[in-house]
C-alpha positions, 0 to 999 in steps of 0.5 A: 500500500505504501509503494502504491501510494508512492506511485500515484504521488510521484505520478501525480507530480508530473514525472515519466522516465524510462529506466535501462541499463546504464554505465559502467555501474553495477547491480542496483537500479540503471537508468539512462542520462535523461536530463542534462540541465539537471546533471547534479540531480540525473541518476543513472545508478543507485544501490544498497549494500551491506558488509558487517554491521553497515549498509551503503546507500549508493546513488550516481548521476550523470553531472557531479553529485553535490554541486548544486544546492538552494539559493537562500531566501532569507526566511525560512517560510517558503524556502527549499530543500534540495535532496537525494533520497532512497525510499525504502520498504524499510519499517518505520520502528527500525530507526526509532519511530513508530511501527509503519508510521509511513514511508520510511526514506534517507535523505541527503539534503542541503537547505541554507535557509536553516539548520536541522542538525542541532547536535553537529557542528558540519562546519566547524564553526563552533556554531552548530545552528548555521551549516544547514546549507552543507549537505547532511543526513536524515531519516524522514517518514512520508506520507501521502498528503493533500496540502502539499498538492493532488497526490503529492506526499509530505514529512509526516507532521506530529500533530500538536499533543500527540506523542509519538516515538522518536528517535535520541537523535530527532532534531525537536521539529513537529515532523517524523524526521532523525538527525543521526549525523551520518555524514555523506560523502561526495566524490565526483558524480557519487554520493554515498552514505554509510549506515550502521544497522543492529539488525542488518536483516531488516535491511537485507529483506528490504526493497528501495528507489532512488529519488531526487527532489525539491521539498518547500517549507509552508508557511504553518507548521502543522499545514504541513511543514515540509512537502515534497514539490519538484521530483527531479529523476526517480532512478526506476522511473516508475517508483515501484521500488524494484531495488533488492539489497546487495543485487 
């Protein structure tokens, strides 16, 4: 139900690509260059794999990985994230939110407008609540929502009073949304993020996409706060989530 709600979203966006084999990468997910203006943001390739107590979220595009990031807008209404994200069939509770709370995904994001990481310091700057700019990690949970747009999906938004459970490392937003502080890496048109795991079966059994996309702040906190509005690529061009780990 949740792969299918995540179809009829990314439909709804707007989005068609044909995904074949591609490059010089292995196993994962191929696609083919589609679109060259959005080079930093085109995947040809995406993979999970696991070695001991990691699992490697993988992704490849066909300009360098990285080099484009949001302009500021100087208030933190209306202003963007730019993202790398791997949706996964991965459950919800296994990262330290409720059981199937939603769409589980990791992030690699970079928004200059605010910080999200109140326990590091990514710049080093003796400051930790300035560096939201430079790419860093989350685990966000998805669910579909109208107020983001017909069939669009946003974070899932912690309504007020409700409790739920959260993560050690949840950053105090209203949103099911971790700040572990896994830092990815950048290398020419790759990114990757390594991922410790207690239970690497969870990983191992799980299915996954990759996505690049453009999420807007809203205005309200509870309207909801962070939405999905600008799907760049979806490296199965369908969103069937068809990726199997360490194949």
């Amino acid at each position: 139900m949740a792969n299918h709600s995540l179809l009829l979203a990314f439909i709804a966006a707007g989005f068609s690509a044909t995904a074949c084999a591609g490059g010089h990468h292995h196993g994962g997910i191929q696609a083919e260059k589609k679109n060259i203006e959005l080079a930093p943001f085109d995947i040809i390739h995406t993979k999970i794999t696991t070695e001991g107590s990691i699992a490697t979220f993988h992704m490849a595009v066909s300009g360098n990985a990285g080099d484009n990031t949001p302009t500021a807008s100087g208030q933190l209404a209306g202003s963007h994230v730019f993202s790398y994200v791997w949706p996964t069939t991965i459950d919800s509770y296994e990262v330290g939110f409720d059981k199937q709370a939603g769409i589980l995904a990791l992030a690699v994001t970079s928004h200059p407008d605010f910080d999200d990481t109140p326990l590091y310091d990514e710049n080093n700057d003796g400051d930790t609540g300035n560096d939201g700019n430079l790419w860093h990690s989350h685990w966000v949970v998805l669910h579909p929502d109208e107020r983001c747009g017909k069939g669009a999906l946003g974070v899932a938004d912690i309504p007020e009073g409700v409790k739920p459970r959260l993560p050690a490392t949840w950053p105090g937003l209203p949103i099911l949304l971790d700040s572990p502080g896994w830092d990815p890496v950048f290398s020419a048109e790759h990114v990757e993020v390594r991922v410790p795991f207690a239970d690497m079966a969870v990983v191992e059994q799980a299915n996954f996409d990759g996505v690049t996309a453009g999420l807007r702040v809203n205005q309200s906190v509870h309207s909801p706060l962070l939405c999905v509005v600008n799907v760049m690529d979806i490296a199965s061009g369908d969103l069937s989530l068809p990726g199997k780990v360490n194949h």
